[in-house]
C-alpha positions in Angstrom: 0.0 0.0 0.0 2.8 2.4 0.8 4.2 1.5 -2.7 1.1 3.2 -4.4 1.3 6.7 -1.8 4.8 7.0 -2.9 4.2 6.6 -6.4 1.4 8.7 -6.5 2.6 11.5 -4.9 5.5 11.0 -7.8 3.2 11.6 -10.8 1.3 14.3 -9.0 5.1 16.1 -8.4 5.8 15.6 -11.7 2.8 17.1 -13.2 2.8 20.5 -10.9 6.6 20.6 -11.9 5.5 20.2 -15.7 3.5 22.5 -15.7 4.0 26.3 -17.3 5.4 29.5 -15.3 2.7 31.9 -16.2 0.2 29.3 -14.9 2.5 28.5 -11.5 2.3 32.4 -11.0 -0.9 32.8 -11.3 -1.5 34.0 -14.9 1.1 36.5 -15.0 -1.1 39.8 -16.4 1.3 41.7 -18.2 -0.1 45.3 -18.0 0.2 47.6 -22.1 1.2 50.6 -20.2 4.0 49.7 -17.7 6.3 51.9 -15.8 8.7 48.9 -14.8 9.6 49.3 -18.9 11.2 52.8 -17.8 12.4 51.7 -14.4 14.5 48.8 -16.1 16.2 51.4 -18.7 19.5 52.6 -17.5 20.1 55.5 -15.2 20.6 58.1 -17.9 18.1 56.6 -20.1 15.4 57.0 -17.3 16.2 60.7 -16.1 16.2 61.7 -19.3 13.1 60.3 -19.9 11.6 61.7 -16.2 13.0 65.3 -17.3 10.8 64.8 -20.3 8.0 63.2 -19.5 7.3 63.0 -15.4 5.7 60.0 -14.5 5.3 57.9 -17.7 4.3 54.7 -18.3 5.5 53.0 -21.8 4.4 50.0 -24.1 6.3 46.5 -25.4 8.0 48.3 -28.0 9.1 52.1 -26.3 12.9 50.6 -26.1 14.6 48.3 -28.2 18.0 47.5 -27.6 20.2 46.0 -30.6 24.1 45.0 -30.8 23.9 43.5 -27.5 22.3 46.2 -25.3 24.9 48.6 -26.7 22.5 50.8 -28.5 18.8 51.9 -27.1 16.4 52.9 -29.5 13.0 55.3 -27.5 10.2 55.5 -30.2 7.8 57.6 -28.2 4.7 57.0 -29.7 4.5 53.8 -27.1 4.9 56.3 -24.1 2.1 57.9 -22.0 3.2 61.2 -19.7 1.5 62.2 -16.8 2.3 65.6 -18.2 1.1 67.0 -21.4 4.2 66.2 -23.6 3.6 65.6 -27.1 6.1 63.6 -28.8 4.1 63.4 -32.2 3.3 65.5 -35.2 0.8 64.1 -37.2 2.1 60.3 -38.5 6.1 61.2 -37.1 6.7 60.8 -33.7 10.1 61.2 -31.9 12.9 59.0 -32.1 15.9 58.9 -29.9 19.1 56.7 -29.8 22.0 56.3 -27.0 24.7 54.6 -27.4 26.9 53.0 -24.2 30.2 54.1 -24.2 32.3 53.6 -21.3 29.5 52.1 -19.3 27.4 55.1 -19.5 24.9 56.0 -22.2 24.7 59.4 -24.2 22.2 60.6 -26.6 23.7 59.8 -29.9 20.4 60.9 -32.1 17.4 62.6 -32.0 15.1 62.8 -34.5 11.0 62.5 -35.9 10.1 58.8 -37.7 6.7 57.6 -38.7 5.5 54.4 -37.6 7.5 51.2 -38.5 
């Protein structure tokens, strides 16, 4: 009998353990508008963006980061300001790139983009 307990209990630890991460936290919501997007930028990335902006909360897509973290690329029609900012005119909205050199990041570019 204390054969079956034991191997029970096995296929019941290995189904919980099989089972995906959203669904062992709970669902995992991932909120559109998300101010932990800005909090993970880097520390020049972000108070530039607070100087800007205020509060702000920013979409999937505000940062992208290519050749390997080195370059940040803002498109700020996928941020929200508490303030009244506007970063669009009409279909272009601002763009900015830093670039990390020496472990810090500058502002290499700043410019107006449509939508890609």
């Amino acid at each position: 009998m204390w054969m079956h307990y034991t191997m029970a209990a096995g296929v019941l630890l290995l189904l919980v353990a099989n089972q995906p991460l959203a669904f062992a936290l709970g669902g995992g919501h991932d909120d559109p508008w998300n101010s932990e997007r800005i909090d993970r930028l880097p520390p020049e990335v972000r108070s530039a963006i607070t100087r800007m902006c205020g509060n702000a909360t920013a979409a999937h897509y505000f940062a992208t980061f290519l050749d390997n973290s080195r370059l940040i690329k803002l498109h700020f029609e996928h941020l929200h300001c508490d303030e009244q900012a506007r970063f669009c005119r009409g279909a272009s909205c601002l763009r900015q790139e830093y670039l990390s050199t020496g472990g810090h990041y500058r502002l290499k570019r700043s410019y107006y983009g449509g939508e890609d």
